[in-house]
Structure formats: C-alpha cells, structure tokens
N, C-alpha and C positions, 0 to 999 in steps of 0.2 A: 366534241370538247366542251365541259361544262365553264362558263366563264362567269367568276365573281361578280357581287354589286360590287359598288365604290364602300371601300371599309371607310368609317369616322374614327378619325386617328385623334388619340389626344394630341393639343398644341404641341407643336417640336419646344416651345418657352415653356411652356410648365412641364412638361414630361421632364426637360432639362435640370429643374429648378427642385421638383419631389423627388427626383433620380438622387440628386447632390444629396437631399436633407436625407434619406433612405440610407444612403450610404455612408454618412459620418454614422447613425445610429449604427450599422451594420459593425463596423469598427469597433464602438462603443460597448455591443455583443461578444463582440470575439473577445475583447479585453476583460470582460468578467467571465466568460467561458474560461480563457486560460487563467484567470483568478483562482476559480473554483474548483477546476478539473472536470470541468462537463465536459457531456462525451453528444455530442451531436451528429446525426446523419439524415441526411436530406436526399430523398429519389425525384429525380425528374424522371418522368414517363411520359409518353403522348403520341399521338400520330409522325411521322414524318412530316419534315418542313413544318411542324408546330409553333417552336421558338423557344425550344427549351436550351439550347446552347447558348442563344443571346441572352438569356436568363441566366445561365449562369455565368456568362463571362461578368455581368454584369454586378452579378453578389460577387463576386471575387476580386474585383478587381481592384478597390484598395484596401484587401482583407491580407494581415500577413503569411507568408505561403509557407513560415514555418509553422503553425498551427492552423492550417486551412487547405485542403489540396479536393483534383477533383478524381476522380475512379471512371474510369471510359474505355471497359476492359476489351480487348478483341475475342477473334474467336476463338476457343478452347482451343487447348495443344490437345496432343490424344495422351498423355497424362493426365488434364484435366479432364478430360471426359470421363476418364475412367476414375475420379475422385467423385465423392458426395455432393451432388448439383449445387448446394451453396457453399462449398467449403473453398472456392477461390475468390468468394465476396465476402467471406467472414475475416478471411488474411486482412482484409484492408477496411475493416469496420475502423472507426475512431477510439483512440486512445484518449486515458485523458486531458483535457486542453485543446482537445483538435475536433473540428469541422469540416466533416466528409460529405462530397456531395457526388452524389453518383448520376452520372449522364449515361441515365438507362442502367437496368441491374438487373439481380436474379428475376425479374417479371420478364425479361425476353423469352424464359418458357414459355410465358400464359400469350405472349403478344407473335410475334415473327416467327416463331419455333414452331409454333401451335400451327398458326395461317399456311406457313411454308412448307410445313410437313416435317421440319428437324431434328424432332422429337415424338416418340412413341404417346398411342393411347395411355398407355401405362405408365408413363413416365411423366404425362403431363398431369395424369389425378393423381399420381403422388406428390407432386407439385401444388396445386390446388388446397391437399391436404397439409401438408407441412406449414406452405405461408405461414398461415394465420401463428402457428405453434413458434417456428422461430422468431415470428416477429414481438409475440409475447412477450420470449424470454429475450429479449432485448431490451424490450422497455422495463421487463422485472428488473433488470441487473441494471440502469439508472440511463438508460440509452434515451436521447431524447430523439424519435423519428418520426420523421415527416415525410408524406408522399403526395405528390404531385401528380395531375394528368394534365396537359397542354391540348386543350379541345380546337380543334382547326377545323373551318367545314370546307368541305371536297374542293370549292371553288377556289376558296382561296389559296389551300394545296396545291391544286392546279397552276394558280398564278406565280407562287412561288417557287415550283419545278420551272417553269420558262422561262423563269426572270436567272435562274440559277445553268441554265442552257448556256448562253454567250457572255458569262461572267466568269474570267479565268480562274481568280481566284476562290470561286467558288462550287466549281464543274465537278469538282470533287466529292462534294456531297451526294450527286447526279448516279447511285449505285445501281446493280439492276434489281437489289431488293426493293430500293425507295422507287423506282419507275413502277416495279411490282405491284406495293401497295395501290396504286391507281385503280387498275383491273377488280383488286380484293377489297376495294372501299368496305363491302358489306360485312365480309366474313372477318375483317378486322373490327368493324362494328359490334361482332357476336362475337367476338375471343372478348374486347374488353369490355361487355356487360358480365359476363360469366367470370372475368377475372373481380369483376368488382364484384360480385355478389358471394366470391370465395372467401377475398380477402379486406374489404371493406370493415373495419374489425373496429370495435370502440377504443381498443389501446393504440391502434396506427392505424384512422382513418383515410380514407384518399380525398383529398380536395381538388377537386375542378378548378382549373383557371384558366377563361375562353381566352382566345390566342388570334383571334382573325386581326385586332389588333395588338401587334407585337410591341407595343409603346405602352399601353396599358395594361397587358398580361405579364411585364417584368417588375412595373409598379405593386401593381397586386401582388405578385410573387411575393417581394423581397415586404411590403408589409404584413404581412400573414405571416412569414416568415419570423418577424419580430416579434409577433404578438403572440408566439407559438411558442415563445423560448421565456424565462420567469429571470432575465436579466436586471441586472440593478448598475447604473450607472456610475466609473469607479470615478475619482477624482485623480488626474493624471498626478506621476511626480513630477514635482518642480527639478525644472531643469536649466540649470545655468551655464551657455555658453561661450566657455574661458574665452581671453582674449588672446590673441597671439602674439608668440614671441617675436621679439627681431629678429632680422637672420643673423646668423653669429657666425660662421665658417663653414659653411656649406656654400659651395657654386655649382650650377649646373652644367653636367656637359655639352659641349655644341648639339643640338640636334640632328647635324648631318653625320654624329657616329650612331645613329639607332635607324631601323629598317619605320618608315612611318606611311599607312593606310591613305593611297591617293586623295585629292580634297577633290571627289569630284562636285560636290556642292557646290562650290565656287564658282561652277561652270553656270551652272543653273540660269536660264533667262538671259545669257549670253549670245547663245548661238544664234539668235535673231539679230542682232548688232551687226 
C-alpha cells in the first residue's frame, strides 16, 4: 500500500474567507447569466476520490437551483443503450438562463468504459471521433463549455479510500469500480492521455486542476470558473421591505388540534444531567 506525503493544505481561515468572496461572485454570474440567456455547461472529470463533488457542492451551494442544477446520470437503462451515446446528455444540456454542471458525463466512454471493458473497440473510436464534433457545435450555437480534470496522485487516493472505510456517511462512495481503479492506476493513466489528446480542442479545452489538496483545487475551480464566463455585474433591484400589518381578526388555533414533529432537540445535552 502506497502511502501519501503530508499534503500542504491552504489555511482553513483563508480558504474560508476566498471560498465566501468566490461565491458572492458566483451569484453575481448566475444573475447575469439569467439576464442574458446564457447557456453554460461545466464537466467535472477526474480520477476517483479527486474532489470533484466537493467542487461542485461547493459552486452550488448559494447558486439558485431554479436556474442552476447538477446532471449525475446513472447507468443506462437498455433503452438508453440502444439510443445515440450522447443523446441522454444532450436531454439535459442547459437552456437559456441555466447552469449545468455535470458530475462526470459523456467522457465515461473514454475513462471507466474503456479501462472496464463496457464498451466495444468500435464504440469507443467512435466516441473519440465524435467528441471533438459535438462539442464544436455546442459552442457554435452560443453554449459556453467548460471541462474540468481533478488530477489526484495514487497516494493521496489511497488515503482517501481509507479515510472513506469507517466513515458511514460516506462508505457509499467505496464501489467496487472505485476499489478497481486502484489495481488499474496505469491503464486509467493511458485512457486519460488518449482521451485528452482526442478531445483537447481549442473551442472546449480541458483544464487541469491538482486535487491532492481539496481546499485549494475548489478555489481554483470556481475562479477559473469566473474568469471563463464574460459576466458583467447587474445592480440588484431595490427592494423595500413593507412593514407589517396589525393583527386584525385572526387567532390562531390551540396547537394541541395539529399533529406536531417531536422536539427531540430539546433533549440534547440533557441526558448527562
């Protein structure tokens, strides 16, 4: 078992502090995006246990989720199999105003498909060849895309499958493809030079953003992120909040006629008493 150095983690105080400033701007985007009708799509790609979900929880989370959502498709039904490889990621491309972020997308051909065997010779150079084409006429027709790789080395993957062992809430992640990737470090190493050398394209580049730490690879994310999009910052409307009426002829019913959600909060720090 290969075991990481000690990673240099940005300050938990400033990671805090550029996380906050990142994320008003983040806001600040989405409010001219739905100004304007942009149509934005964002791929996270990358190793297993890279830190591309804490990336995106993190652009999301005071982004509003009616013009922002994320795409985390499963695996095909056998209808979809038997449809056109991308035409179940084009259902959920972004509309205007909206901010699609895909955790993980049509590249699980070129990455797990490929390594795993899930997909034919044939299937995956048609794959290869297409990319680049669809991803063109994306951007032709005003699609602003961005693609992401989450770079983890072996060690620290390691370290974060263990740490993800006797952590309940997140044993889940623990699948026996991501165990998989262990064994296949290399042959995942040669799916994603060959995927980047297909589809690395001057209209939707893939940017690299190292991940060993996950404090400063979400940072990076989300300002690349910004600096990637040609927003202009709106001037909110003024908004004045009335003041309230008196009550006039309203009383409320006793509480004990409604069914109401035990307090067991209240308990809390008690039971040692």
């Amino acid at each position: 078992m290969r075991v990481s150095k000690k990673v240099k983690r940005v300050p938990k105080k400033a990671y805090e502090a550029e996380l906050e400033r990142l994320q008003i701007e983040l806001v600040e985007m989405q409010q001219w995006v739905t100004s304007v009708g942009a149509r934005v799509l964002v791929i996270f790609e990358g190793r297993d246990a890279a830190g591309k979900g804490g990336a995106i929880k993190r652009v999301m989370q005071y982004l509003n989720p009616r013009h922002a959502r994320v795409v985390a498709l499963p695996q095909p039904s056998d209808r979809e199999r038997g449809q056109w490889y991308f035409q179940r990621y084009i259902e959920r491309l972004p509309a205007a105003g909206e901010i699609v972020l895909m955790d993980r997308s049509w590249y699980n051909r070129a990455g797990v498909e490929r390594v795993m065997g899930y997909s034919s010779d044939e299937e995956y150079q048609r794959f290869l060849l297409q990319t680049p084409i669809v991803e063109r006429l994306l951007v032709a027709d005003g699609i602003i895309v961005l693609k992401y790789w989450f770079s983890v080395s072996d060690g620290v993957q390691q370290d974060r499958f263990a740490s993800r062992l006797n952590d309940p809430m997140r044993r889940w992640k623990l699948s026996p493809t991501d165990l998989e990737s262990i064994v296949r470090w290399e042959d995942y190493s040669r799916a994603k030079d060959a995927m980047f050398d297909a589809t690395d394209i001057d209209e939707a580049p893939w940017w690299t953003i190292e991940s060993d730490d996950k404090r400063a690879s979400r940072l990076n994310a989300i300002a690349h992120l910004l600096s990637s999009i040609p927003y202009q910052r709106l001037e909110p409307d003024e908004i004045q909040i009335p003041d309230r009426p008196p009550v006039a002829h309203y009383e409320r019913p006793p509480r004990d006629l409604h069914r109401s959600v035990p307090d067991i909060a209240s308990t809390l720090g008690k039971k040692g008493k």
